[in-house]
Structure formats: C-alpha cells, structure tokens
LUMTILO-704694 format. One line per 10 residues: their letters; for each residue x, y, z of N, C-alpha, C. Coordinates in steps of 0.2 Angstrom, whole numbers, plus 5000, padded with zeros to 4 digits. Layout:
BEGIN
a> X/Y/Z/X/Y/Z/X/Y/Z ~ ... $
END
This chain:
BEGIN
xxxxxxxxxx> 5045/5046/5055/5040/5043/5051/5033/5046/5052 ~ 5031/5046/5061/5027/5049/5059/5023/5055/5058 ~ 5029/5060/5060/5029/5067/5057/5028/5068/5050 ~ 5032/5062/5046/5034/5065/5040/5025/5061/5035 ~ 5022/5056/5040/5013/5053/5037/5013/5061/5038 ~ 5011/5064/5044/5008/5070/5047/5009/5074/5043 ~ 5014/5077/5040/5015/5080/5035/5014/5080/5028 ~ 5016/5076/5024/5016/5074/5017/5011/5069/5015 ~ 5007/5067/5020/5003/5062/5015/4996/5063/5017 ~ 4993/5067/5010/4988/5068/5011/4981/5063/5013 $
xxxxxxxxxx> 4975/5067/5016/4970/5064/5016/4969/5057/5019 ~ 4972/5053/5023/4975/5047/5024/4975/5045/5033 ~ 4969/5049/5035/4972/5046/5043/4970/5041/5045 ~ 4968/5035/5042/4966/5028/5042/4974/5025/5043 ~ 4977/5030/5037/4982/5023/5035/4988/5025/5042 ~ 4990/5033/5043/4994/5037/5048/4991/5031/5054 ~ 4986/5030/5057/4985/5026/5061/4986/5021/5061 ~ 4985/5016/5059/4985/5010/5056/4991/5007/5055 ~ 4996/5010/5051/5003/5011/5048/5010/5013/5055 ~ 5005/5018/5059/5010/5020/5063/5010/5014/5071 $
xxxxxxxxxx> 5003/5010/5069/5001/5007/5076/5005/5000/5075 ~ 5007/4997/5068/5009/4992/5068/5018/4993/5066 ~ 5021/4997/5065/5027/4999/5065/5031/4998/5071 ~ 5027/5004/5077/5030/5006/5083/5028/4999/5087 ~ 5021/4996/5089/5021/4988/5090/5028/4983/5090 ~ 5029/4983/5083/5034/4978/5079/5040/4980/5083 ~ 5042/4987/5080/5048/4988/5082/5050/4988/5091 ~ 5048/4989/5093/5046/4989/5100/5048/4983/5104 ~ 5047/4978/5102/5047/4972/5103/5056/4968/5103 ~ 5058/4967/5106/5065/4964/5105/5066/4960/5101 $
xxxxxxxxxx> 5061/4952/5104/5059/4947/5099/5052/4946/5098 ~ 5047/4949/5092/5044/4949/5090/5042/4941/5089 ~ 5035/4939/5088/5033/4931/5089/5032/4931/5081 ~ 5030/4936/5077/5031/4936/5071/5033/4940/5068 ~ 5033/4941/5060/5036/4946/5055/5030/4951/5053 ~ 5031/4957/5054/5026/4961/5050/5023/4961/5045 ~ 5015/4960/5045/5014/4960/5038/5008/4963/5037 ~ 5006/4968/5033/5005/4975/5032/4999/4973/5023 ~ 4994/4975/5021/4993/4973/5016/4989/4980/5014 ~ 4991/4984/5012/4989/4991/5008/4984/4992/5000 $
xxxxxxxxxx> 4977/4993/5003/4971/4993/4997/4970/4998/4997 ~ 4968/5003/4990/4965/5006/4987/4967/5008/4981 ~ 4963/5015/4977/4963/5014/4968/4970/5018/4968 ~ 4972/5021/4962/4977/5024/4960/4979/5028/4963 ~ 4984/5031/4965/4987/5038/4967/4984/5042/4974 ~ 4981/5037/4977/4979/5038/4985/4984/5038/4991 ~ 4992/5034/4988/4998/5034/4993/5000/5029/4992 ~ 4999/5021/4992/4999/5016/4993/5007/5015/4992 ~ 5008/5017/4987/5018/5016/4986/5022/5021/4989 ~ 5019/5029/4989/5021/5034/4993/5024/5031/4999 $
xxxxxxxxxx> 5017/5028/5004/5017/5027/5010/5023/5020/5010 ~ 5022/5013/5006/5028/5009/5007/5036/5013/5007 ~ 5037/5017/5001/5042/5021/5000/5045/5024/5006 ~ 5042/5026/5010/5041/5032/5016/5045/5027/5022 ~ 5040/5022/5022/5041/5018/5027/5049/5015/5027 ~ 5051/5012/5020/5057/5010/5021/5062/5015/5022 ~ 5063/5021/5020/5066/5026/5020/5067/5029/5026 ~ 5065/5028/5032/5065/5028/5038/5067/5022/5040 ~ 5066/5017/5040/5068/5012/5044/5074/5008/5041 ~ 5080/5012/5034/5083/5006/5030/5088/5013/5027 $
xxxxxxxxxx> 5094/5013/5031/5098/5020/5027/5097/5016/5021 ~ 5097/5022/5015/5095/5021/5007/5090/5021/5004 ~ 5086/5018/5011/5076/5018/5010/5077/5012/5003 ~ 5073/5012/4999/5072/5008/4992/5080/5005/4989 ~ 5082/5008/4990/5089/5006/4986/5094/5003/4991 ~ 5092/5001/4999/5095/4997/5004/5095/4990/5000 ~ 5099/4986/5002/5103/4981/4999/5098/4975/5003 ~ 5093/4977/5008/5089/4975/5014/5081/4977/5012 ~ 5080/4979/5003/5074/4982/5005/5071/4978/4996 ~ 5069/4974/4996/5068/4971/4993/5060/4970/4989 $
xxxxxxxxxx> 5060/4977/4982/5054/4973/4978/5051/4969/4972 ~ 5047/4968/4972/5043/4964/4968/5037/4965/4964 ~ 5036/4963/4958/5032/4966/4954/5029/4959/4950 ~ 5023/4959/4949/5022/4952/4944/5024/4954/4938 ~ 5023/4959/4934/5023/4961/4927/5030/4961/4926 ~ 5036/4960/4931/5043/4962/4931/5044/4955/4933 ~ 5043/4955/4938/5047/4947/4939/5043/4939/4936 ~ 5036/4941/4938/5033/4934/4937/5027/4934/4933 ~ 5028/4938/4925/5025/4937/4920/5020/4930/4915 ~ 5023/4926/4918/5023/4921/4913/5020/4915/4917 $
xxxxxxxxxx> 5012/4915/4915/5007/4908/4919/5010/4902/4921 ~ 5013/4900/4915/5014/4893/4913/5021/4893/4916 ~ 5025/4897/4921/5032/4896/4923/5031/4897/4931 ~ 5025/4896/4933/5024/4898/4939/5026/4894/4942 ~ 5028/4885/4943/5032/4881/4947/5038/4884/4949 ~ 5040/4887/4943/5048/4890/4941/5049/4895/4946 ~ 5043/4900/4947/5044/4908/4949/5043/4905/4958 ~ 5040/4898/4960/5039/4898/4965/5045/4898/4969 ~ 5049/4893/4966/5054/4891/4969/5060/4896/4970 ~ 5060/4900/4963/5066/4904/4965/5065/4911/4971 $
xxxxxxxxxx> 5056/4912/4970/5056/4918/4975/5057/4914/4982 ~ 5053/4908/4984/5056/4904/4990/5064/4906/4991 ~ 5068/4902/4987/5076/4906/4989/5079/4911/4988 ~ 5074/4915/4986/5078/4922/4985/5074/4926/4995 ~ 5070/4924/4998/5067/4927/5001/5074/4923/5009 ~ 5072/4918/5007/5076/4915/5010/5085/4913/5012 ~ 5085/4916/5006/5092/4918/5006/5094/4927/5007 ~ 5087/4929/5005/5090/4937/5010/5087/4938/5017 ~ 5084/4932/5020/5083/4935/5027/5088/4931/5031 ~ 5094/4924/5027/5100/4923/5029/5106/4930/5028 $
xxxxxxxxxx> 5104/4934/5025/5109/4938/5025/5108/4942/5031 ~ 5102/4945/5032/5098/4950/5036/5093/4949/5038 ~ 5090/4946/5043/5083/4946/5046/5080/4952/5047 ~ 5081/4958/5049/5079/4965/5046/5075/4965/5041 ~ 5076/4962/5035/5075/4964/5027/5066/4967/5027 ~ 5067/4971/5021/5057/4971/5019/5058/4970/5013 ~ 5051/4967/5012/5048/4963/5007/5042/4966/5003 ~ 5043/4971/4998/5037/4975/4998/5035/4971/4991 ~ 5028/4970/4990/5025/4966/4984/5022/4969/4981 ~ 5023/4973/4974/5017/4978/4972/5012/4975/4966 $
xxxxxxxxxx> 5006/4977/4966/5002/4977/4962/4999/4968/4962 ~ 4996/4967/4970/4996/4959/4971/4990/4957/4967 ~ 4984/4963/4966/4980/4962/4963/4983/4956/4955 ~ 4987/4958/4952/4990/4954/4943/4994/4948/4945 ~ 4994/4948/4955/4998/4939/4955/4995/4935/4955 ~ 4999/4931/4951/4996/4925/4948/4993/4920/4957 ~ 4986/4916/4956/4984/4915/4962/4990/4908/4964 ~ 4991/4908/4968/4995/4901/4972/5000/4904/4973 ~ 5003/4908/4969/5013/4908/4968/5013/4912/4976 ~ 5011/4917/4977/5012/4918/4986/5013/4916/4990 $
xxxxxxxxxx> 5009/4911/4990/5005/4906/4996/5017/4902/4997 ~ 5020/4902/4993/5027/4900/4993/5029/4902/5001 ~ 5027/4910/5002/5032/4913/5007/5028/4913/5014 ~ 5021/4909/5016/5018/4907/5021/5025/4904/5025 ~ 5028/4900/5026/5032/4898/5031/5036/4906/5035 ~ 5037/4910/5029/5041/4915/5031/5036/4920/5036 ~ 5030/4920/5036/5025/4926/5037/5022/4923/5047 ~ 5023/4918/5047/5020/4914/5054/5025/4916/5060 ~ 5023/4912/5064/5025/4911/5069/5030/4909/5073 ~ 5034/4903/5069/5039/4897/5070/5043/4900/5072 $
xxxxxxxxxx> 5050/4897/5074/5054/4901/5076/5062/4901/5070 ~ 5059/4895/5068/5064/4893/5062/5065/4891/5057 ~ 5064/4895/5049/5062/4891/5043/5068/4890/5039 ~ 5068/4884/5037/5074/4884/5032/5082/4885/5036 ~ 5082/4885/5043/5087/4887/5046/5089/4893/5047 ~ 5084/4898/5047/5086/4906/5045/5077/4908/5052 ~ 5083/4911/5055/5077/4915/5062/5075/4922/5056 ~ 5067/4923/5057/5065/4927/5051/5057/4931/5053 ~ 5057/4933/5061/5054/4936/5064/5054/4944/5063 ~ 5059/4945/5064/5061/4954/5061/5060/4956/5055 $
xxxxxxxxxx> 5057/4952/5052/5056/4953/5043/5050/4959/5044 ~ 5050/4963/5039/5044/4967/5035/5041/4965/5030 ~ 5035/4962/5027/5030/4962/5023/5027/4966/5021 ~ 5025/4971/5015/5021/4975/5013/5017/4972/5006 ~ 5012/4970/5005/5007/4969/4999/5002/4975/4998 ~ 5004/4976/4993/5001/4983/4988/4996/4981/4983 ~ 4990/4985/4981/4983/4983/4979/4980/4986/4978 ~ 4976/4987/4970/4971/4991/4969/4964/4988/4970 ~ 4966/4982/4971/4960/4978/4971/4956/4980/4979 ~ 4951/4981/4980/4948/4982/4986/4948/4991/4984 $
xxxxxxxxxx> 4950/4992/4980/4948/5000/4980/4942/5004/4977 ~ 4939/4999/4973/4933/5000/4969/4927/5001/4975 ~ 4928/4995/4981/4925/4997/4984/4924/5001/4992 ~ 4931/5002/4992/4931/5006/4997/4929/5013/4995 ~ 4931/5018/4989/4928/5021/4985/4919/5021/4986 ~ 4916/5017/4984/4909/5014/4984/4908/5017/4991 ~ 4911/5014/4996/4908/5016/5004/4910/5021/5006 ~ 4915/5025/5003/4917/5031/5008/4910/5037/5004 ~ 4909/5033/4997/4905/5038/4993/4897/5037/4997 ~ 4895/5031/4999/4888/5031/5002/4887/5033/5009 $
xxxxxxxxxx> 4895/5034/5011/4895/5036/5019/4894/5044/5017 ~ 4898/5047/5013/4897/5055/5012/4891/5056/5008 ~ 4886/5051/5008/4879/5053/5004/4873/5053/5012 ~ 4876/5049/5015/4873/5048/5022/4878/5054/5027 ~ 4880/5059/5024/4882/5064/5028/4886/5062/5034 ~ 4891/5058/5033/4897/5055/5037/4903/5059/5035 ~ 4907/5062/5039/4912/5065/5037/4917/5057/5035 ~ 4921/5061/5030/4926/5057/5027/4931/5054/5032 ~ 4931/5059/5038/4936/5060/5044/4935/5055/5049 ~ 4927/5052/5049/4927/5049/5053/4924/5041/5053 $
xxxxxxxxxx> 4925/5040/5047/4925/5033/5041/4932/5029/5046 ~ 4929/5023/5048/4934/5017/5053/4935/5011/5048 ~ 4940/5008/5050/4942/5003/5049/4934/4997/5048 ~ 4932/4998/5052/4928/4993/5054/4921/4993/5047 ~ 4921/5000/5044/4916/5002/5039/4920/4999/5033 ~ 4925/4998/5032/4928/4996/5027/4930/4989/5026 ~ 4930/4985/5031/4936/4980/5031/4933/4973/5029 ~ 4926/4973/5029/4921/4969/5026/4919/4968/5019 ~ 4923/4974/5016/4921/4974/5009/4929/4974/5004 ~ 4932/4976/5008/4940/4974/5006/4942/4965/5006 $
xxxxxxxxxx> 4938/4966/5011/4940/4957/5011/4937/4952/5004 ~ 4931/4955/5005/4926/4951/5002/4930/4954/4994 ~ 4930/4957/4992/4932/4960/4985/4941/4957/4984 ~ 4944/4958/4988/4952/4956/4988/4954/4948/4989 ~ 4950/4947/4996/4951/4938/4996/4948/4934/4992 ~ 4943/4935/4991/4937/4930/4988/4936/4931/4980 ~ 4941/4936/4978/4941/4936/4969/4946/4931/4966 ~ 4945/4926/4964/4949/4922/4960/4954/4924/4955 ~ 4953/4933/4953/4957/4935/4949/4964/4937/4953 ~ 4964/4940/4961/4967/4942/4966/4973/4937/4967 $
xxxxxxxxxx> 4978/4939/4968/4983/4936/4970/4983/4932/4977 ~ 4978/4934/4979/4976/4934/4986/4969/4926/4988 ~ 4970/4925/4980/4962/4918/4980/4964/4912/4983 ~ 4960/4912/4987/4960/4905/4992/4969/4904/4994 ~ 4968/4908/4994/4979/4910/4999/4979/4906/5007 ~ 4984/4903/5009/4983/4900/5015/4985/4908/5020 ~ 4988/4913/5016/4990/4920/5020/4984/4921/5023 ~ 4977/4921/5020/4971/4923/5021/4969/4919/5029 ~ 4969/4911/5026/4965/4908/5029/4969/4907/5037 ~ 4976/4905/5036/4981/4905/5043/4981/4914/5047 $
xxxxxxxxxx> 4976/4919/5045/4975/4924/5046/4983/4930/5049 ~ 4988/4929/5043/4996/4931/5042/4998/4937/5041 ~ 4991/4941/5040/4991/4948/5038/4989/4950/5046 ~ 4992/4954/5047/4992/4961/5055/4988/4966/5053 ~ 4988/4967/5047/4985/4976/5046/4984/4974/5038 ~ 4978/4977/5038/4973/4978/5033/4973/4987/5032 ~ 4975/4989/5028/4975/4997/5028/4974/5000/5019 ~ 4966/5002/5023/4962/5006/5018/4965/5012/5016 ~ 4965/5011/5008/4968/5021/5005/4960/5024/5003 ~ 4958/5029/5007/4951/5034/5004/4951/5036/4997 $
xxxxxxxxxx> 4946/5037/4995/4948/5042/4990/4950/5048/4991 ~ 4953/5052/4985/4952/5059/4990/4948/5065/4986 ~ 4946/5070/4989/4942/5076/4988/4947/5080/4984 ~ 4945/5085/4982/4945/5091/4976/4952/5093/4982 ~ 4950/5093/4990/4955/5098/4993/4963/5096/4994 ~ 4961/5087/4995/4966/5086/4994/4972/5085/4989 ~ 4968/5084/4984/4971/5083/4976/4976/5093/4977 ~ 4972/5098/4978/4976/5104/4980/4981/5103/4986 ~ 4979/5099/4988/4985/5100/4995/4991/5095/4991 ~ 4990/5091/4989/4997/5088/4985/4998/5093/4978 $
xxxxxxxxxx> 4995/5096/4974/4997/5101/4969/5003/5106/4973 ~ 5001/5109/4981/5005/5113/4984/5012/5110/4985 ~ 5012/5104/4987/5017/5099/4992/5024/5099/4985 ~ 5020/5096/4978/5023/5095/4972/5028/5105/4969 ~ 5023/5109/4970/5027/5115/4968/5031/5115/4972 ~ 5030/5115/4976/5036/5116/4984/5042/5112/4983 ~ 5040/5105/4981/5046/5101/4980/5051/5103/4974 ~ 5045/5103/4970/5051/5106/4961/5052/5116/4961 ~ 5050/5118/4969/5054/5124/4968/5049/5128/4964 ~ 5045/5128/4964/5040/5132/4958/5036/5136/4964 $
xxxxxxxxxx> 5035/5142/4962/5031/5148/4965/5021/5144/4966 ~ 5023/5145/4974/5015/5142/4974/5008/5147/4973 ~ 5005/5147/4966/5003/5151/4966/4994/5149/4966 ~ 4990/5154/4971/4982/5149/4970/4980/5150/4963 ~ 4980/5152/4958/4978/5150/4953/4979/5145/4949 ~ 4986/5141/4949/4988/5136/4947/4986/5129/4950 ~ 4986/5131/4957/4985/5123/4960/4977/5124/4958 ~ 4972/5130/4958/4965/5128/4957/4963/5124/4950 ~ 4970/5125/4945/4966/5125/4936/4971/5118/4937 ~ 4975/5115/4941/4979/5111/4942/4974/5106/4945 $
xxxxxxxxxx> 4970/5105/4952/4965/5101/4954/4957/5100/4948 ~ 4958/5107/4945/4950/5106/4941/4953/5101/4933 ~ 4959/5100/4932/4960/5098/4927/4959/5091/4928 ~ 4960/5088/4933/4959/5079/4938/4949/5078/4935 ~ 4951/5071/4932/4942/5070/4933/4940/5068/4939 ~ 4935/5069/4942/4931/5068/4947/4925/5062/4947 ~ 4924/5061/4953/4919/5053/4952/4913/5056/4955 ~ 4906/5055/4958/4902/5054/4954/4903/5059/4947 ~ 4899/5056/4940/4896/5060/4937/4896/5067/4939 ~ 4887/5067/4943/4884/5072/4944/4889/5077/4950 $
xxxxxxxxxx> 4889/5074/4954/4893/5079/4961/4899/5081/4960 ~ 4904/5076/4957/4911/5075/4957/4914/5078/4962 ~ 4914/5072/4966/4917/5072/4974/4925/5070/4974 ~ 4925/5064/4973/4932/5061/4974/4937/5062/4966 ~ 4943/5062/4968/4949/5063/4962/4945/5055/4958 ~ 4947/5055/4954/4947/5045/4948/4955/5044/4949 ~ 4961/5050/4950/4966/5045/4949/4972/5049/4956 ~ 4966/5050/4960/4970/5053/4968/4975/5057/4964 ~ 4982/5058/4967/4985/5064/4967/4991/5059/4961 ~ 4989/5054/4958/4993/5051/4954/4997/5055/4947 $
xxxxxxxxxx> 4993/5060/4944/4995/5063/4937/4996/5071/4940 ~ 4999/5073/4946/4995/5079/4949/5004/5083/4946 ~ 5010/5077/4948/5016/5081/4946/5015/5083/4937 ~ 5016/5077/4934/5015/5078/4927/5010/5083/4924 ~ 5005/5085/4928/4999/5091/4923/5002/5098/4925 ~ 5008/5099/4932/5011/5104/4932/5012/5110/4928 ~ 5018/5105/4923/5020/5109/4917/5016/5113/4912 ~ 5010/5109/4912/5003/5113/4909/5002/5121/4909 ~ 5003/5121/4916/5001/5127/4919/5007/5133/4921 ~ 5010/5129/4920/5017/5133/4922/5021/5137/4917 $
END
C-alpha cells in the first residue's frame, strides 16, 4: 500500500502520511480498543476515492467487490428526506449484521457532504470504544467518510500559503485542520451537523486532499497513457494539462477539477 501511495497518487503527501500512519497503527494491533475511522476532505479529483479504492484493494482480496467491503452513497441508498427514520434503521442492521459475518469489514461512506444530517449519528455505537454492540465484537471494523465539503477551504489556504511563499510540500496538518472543521462540522447542510461522531471525537484521522498544480495534473496525464497503453508523448500530456481550468483567474495555479476529467480528455488528443 504504501509503495503503491508512493507511486500512483499524485501530489498528496499529507494524505500518504496521514493514511499510512493510521493503517499500519490499526493493523498492528491484535485487539485494537476501537474501529478505524478515517474522514477524507477535499474538492474533486484530488484522490479521495482513488485513495479509499487503493486502500481496500490491499487490505480485502477483490478490493471493492469483497463481500467484506461495503459502499454507500446517499443519492443511491438514502435519497429521500422524509424516509429517514426508515433509512436509519435498516443501515443500523445492515452494518450490524455484516460485522456479525466479519468483523474485518470496511465501511466506505461516499459523498457525506449530501447526507441527510442525523441519519449517521445510527452507526456511533459501532465507531467507539465498547467492547460489545448488539452482540457483535466490532473493533476491527474500517470506517472511511468521503467529502468535498472542507475542500473550498483547504483550496483557500493552500492558495494563501503559496501566496505567502510556502511551498505546497510543506503545508501540515495543523495549517488545515481548523478550517476543515469549522466548514465540515459546523455546516447544517454537512452530513456531519451537530453528529455525536463529532462531538464523542470518533474520527482518528482527518485527511486533507491539496489541490493540485499544473505538474501534477501532468504527472496523472502520464500514469493514465501508461495505463491505457498509449505512447507517452510530451506534447500530449502538455495540451492534455493546459486543456484542465485552473484557479485563480489571474495566475492559474491549481487544476478546478484535480486530475478528475484527465482520462476522458485523452481521446481529444490522441
């Protein structure tokens, strides 16, 4: 796993750390005192799924399609306001009834920013300490919540630290983690509003995705030819990264949608 951060995922040494330091902990552990629980912020096409994908793929033969690796989407599973008592109860037994199967299992939540507020707060018993919930020992569990919310302003700070001549490389945890909160936990629209996940402090790892620069958007243009077998040629990856919009206006520093559209504009150029 973490050859293959080191390798394939660009621009991201926050999360290679961060990701790799709560992993190897976890796993390390015979009886861990609780379940990993991992919460992954930033805007589009920065890694966020890359990196959950990565992770179970390594830890789960089959990766995403293990019988043991279980996702979630609101727009998929828990569309509808008004059904929310309904959606509580059956994700409680469905979480519940697969870590009776498996106590191993992971739980990846994508896109927490669109969950409806409360309906989370269900899987608190699963996320603690206890030793026992519902009769199912559930310490070994993986947690992953996936989030663009907090990305607008990580975006913001990495942009005011590269205007203050901070390299991007050496942007911490610590520079970020105050504005991630405040924007993630404290928004009413967040999946994440007035969540007792928050307040019983259930979350291990907070991990910030950067934006990324012009070079990285070319370093995944390369990684994507390589993959689909295409001759890597510098012309291509250059009119392939200058086709991505850039953020500020004036300077256009960072990609607007990371390395998200980089497969798809391929064929353009090819």
């Amino acid at each position: 796993l973490e050859c293959d951060l080191a390798t394939n995922l660009v621009g991201q040494p926050l999360v290679r750390q961060q990701v790799m330091k709560g992993v190897r902990e976890f796993l390390e552990k015979q009886n861990p005192e609780k379940p990993l629980v991992m919460s992954f912020h930033g805007s589009t096409g920065t890694g966020k799924t890359y990196v959950s994908s990565m992770l179970v793929r390594h830890l789960f033969q089959g990766g995403l399609q293990s019988p043991y690796v279980h996702q979630f989407s609101p727009i998929v599973h828990f569309p509808h306001a008004e059904q929310i008592e309904q959606y509580k109860e059956s994700l409680k037994r469905w979480i519940q009834g697969n870590l009776t199967t498996c106590g191993r299992s992971a739980f990846l939540f994508d896109e927490m920013d669109k969950m409806h507020p409360g309906l989370i707060d269900v899987i608190i018993p699963f996320l603690g300490p206890s030793w026992v919930v519902y009769g199912t020992n559930y310490r070994k569990a993986i947690f992953i919540f996936i989030s663009n919310s907090g990305g607008e302003q990580v975006n913001e700070m990495t942009l005011d630290l590269w205007r203050a001549h901070k390299d991007r490389e050496e942007i911490s945890l610590q520079d970020l983690e105050p504005a991630i909160s405040k924007a993630v936990f404290e928004n009413p629209q967040s999946g994440f509003w007035k969540s007792g996940i928050i307040n019983e402090h259930l979350i291990d790892f907070v991990v910030p995705f950067l934006p990324l620069k012009s070079h990285h958007v070319k370093q995944c243009v390369v990684n994507e030819l390589v993959q689909q077998g295409l001759e890597v040629r510098p012309g291509v990856v250059q009119e392939v990264a200058d086709s991505i919009p850039y953020f500020p206006e004036e300077e256009k520093i960072f990609s607007r949608t990371g390395c998200k559209t980089v497969a798809s504009r391929i064929s353009f150029f090819f």
